[in-house]
N, C-alpha and C positions, 0 to 999 in steps of 0.2 A: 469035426476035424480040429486037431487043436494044432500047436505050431511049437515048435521042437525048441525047448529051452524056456519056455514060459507054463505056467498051470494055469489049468482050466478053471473053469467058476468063478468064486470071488475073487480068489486065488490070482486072479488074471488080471481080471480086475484092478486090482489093491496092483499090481505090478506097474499093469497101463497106467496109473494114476501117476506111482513114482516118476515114471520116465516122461511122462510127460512135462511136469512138476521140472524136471530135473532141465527137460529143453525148454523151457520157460527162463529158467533160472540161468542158464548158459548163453540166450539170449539178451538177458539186461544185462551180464555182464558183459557183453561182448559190446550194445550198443554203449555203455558204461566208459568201456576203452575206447571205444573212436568217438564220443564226443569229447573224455578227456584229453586223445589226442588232439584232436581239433582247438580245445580250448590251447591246448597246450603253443600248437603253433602260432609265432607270434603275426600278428597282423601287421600292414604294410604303417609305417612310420609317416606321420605328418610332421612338418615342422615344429607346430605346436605341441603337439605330444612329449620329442625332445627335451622341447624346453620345461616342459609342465614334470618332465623326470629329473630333469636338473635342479631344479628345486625343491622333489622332494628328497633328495638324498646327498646335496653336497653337502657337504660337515663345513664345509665357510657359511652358510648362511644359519646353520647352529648356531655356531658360534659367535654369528655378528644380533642373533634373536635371543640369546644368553647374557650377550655384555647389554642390550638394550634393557633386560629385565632387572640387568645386578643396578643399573644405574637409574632407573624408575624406583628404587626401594631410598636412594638419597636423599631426595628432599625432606624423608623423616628423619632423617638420621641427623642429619646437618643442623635441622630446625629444632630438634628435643634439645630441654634444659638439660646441665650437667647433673650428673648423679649426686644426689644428697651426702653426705658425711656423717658419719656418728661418731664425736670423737669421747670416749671416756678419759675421764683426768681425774687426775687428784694434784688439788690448788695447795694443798697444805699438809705435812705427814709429820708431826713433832718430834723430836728425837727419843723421847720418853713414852711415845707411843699411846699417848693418854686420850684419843682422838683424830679425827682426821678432816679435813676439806676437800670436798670430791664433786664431782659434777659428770654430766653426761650431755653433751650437745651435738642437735644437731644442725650441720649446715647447707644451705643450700643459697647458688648463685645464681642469679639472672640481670638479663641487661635491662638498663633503662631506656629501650631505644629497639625500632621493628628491626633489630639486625639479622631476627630468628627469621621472620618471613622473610627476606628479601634473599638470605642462603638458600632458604626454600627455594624460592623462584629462579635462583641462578641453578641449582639444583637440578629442577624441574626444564630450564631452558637447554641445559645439559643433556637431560634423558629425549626432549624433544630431537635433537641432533644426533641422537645415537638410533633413535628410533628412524628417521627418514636414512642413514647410512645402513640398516638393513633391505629397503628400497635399493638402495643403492647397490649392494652385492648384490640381491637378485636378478637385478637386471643386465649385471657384466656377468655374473656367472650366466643368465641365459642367452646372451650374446654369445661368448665362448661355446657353449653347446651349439647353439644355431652353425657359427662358424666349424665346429668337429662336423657336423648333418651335411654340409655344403662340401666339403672334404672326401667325404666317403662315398656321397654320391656323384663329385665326379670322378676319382679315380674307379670308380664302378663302372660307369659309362666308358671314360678311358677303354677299358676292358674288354668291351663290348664293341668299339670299334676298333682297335684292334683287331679282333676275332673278326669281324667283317672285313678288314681289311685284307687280312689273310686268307679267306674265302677267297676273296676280288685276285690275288694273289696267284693263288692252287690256281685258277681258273685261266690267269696269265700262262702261267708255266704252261699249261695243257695246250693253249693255243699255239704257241710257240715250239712246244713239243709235234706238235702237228704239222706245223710249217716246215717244220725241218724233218719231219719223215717222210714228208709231201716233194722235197726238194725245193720250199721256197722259201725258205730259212736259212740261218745261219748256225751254227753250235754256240756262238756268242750270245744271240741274244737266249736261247733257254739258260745257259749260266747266267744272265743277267736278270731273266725274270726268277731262279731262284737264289739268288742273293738275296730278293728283296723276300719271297717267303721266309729263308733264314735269316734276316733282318728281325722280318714282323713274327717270328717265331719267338726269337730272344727277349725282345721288348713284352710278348706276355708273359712270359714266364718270369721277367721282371716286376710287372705290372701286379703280379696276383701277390708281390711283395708288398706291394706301394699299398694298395687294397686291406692287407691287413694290418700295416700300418697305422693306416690312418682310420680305420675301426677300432684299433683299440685306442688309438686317441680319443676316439668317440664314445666309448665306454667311461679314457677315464674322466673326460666332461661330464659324464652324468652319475661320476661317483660309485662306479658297478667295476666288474673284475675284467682286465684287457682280454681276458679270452671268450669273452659273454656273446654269444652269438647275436651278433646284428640283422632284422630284419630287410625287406625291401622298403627302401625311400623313398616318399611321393614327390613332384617335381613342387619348388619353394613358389611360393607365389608371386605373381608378376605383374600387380595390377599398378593399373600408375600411381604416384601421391597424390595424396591432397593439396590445396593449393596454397602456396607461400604462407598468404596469411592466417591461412588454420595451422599450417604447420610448425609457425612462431606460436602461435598462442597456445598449443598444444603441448608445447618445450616449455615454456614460459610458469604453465596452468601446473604440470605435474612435474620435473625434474625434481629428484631429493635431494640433490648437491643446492638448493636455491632455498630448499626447509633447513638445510644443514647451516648454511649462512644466514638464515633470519636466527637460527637458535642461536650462531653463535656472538648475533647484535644484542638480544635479548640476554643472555647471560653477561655480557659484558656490561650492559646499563645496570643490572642489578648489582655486578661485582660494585661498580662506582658507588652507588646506595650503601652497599655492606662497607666500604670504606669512607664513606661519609658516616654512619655510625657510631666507627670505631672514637670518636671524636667524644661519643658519650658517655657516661660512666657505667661500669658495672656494679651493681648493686650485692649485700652478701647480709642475711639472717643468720645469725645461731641463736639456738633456744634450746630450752630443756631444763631437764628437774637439775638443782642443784642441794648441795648438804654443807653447812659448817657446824663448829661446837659448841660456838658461840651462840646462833639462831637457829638451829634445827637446821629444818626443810626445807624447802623455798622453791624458785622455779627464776631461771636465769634468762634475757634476751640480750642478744648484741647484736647492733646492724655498722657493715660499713659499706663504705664507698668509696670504687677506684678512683682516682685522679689522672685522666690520660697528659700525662704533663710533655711528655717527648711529640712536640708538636711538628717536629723537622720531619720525623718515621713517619707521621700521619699522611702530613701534605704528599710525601712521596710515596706512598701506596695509593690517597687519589690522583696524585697524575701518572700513576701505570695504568689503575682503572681506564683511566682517562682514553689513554693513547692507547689501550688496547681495545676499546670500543671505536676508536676513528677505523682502528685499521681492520676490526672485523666489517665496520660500512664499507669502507672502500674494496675492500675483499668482494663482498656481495655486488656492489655494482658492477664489478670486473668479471664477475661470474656471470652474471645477466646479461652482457654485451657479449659474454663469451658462447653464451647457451643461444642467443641468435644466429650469432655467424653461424655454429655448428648445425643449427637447425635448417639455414640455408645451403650450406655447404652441400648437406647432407643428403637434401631433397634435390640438387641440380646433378648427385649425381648418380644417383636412383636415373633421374631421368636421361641423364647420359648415356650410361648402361643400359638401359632399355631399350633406347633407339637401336645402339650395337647388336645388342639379341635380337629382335626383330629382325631387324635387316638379312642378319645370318639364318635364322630361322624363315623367314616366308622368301627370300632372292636369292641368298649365295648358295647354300646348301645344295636345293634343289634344282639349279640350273648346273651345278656340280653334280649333281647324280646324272641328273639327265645327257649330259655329257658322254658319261662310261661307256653305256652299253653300244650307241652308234661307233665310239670309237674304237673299243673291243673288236665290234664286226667288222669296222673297216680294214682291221689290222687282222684277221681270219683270213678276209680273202685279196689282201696281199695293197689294200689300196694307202695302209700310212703303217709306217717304221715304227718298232717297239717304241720309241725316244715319244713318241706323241700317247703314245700307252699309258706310258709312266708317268707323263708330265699331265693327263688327265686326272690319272690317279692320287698323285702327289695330291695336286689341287683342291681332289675331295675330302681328299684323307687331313690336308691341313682344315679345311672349312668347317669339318665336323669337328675337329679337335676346339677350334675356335669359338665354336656354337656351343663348347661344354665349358668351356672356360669363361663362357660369356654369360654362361647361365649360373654359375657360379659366384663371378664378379655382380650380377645382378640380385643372387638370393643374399649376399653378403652385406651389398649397398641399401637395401632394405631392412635388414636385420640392423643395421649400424644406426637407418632413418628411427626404427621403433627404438633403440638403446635411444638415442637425443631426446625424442619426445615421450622418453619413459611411459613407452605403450608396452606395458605387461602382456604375459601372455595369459593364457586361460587358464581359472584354480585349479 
């Protein structure tokens, strides 16, 4: 028997082979597309995540990791002696051209005094504070992100109640629609239970505004294009702070605005050194072959030495040194005093916000839901007035909105806790 459109024998064979071949081949391509689609779909966003892409793509922390590098290359540049001179002369040219006096020198200055290292080191104190101010961006640009994440998930949630709202809504109208087909209603309250549907109709369809609003805000925090599709958002984390005094010491131990002001003590002690310096002479070689036509050939040296005689200029470059070093101290302590407060501030209200979430979360909400549905039915078969309907619902509908705005205030109050105590987030 053979089978209509295929040959018999090897022939058949060699055919089966193909087509089998061929659904093997149609197979990995096809598992091929659905794992690529799968990779493709983006997975649910952590807070962390956010922040670990805002770092690697906002062009301010380029270019705060670029000026840190141009000004790490300084302290050579500052420190190296000036470039040598070669100057060709001719001392002597006769009019009668019987001869000549000529020489070739070269010259080269340096100081008598460490005033080379001590630019170094102002130098080097310089790149020190450019280096802790790229710390610095990354951790307001990761705040900034944090804050877009907090943004987008609750006008998402927003959304979402709503949309339950208007459920709770649809459901009003139907009973009220009942009541008054039943004759124990009024035609008022179904026009008043669907105002509030076309109420909570309007507001989503405004809401689905707000929503991509503030996604694309949240794109442009992480330096990606406003229309980049944003995943779903895991809730921020809620755990309590640490306690007082870890979380001074933690402010204390890592702020870069506190590196920024030691470097800027540190270059000003130096700048005083480099101005104290100035105080000592410069020193200056020339040498080289020389020729007259009197003695031939010979070989030439000359040294001099500056005289810093303008001693009024001196004294008043070290007393700007001077008083520009008080005031980078006194800067720093005022940053220190300032980086506690903040770290307490900042931790009482972490904990402040949290009680609020809590409370809204494990008591109001759910004594608020629970509420609805007795009331609903009591208002079915006739025993409380739409007015006690509404004003359940108001109640839940505010408690929930409150609970999201409370978890917001809360992912925020902790994102602002890690900015104080420059708790990075993960590479």
């Amino acid at each position: 028997m053979r089978l209509r459109g295929f040959p018999s024998g090897t022939n058949h064979e060699a055919a089966t082979s193909v087509v089998l071949r061929l659904v093997l081949v149609l197979t990995v391509v096809a598992a091929t597309a659905v794992r690529a689609a799968a990779e493709d779909s983006p997975p649910t966003w952590q807070l962390t995540d956010v922040m670990r892409l805002a770092r690697q793509h906002r062009a301010e922390i380029v270019v705060a990791k670029a000026r840190a590098h141009a000004a790490a290359e300084r302290p050579t540049l500052v420190s190296a002696l000036d470039d040598p001179m070669v100057l060709p002369s001719i001392d002597h040219l006769p009019f009668m051209l019987g001869g000549v006096d000529a020489s070739i020198v070269v010259e080269q200055r340096f100081p008598l005094s460490r005033i080379r290292g001590h630019r170094r080191t102002a130098a080097e104190a310089e790149a020190r504070g450019l280096a802790a101010d790229v710390d610095r961006t990354q951790l307001d640009i990761e705040l900034d992100a944090a804050s877009a994440f907090l943004m987008v998930r609750q006008e998402r949630q927003m959304a979402t109640i709503l949309a339950e709202q208007k459920l709770l809504a649809d459901q009003l109208v139907a009973a009220a629609t009942a009541r008054y087909g039943a004759g124990k209603g009024t035609q008022a309250e179904v026009l008043r239970a669907e105002i509030e549907v076309a109420r909570l109709d309007g507001q989503l369809r405004a809401q689905a505004s707000e929503v991509r609003a503030s996604e694309a805000m949240l794109n442009t925090s992480l330096g990606r294009g406003p229309d980049v599709a944003v995943p779903e958002l895991a809730a921020p984390p809620t755990d309590e702070p640490p306690a007082q005094d870890v979380t001074v010491t933690a402010a204390l131990g890592r702020r870069p605005e506190l590196r920024t002001g030691q470097a800027a003590i540190d270059r000003a002690h130096a700048e005083i050194s480099v101005m104290d310096d100035m105080y000592k002479p410069m020193a200056m070689i020339q040498t080289g072959p020389s020729y007259t036509m009197a003695d031939g050939a010979g070989w030439m040296v000359m040294v001099g030495v500056s005289i810093p005689l303008w001693r009024g200029k001196l004294r008043a470059g070290v007393a700007e040194a001077t008083a520009m070093s008080e005031m980078a101290e006194q800067d720093l302590v005022a940053m220190r005093r300032m980086v506690v407060g903040d770290a307490v501030v900042a931790r009482e209200r972490v904990l402040a916000t949290r009680i609020r979430w809590l409370a809204l979360r494990d008591q109001v909400v759910p004594r608020a839901k629970a509420a609805i549905e007795p009331t609903l039915a009591a208002y079915t078969t006739g025993q409380l007035p739409l007015v006690s309907v509404l004003e359940a619902t108001q109640i839940l509908w505010a408690a929930q909105m409150d609970l999201v705005t409370a978890e917001r205030a809360l992912g925020l109050a902790s994102a602002r806790l890690a900015r104080v105590t420059a708790q990075r987030g993960p590479p």
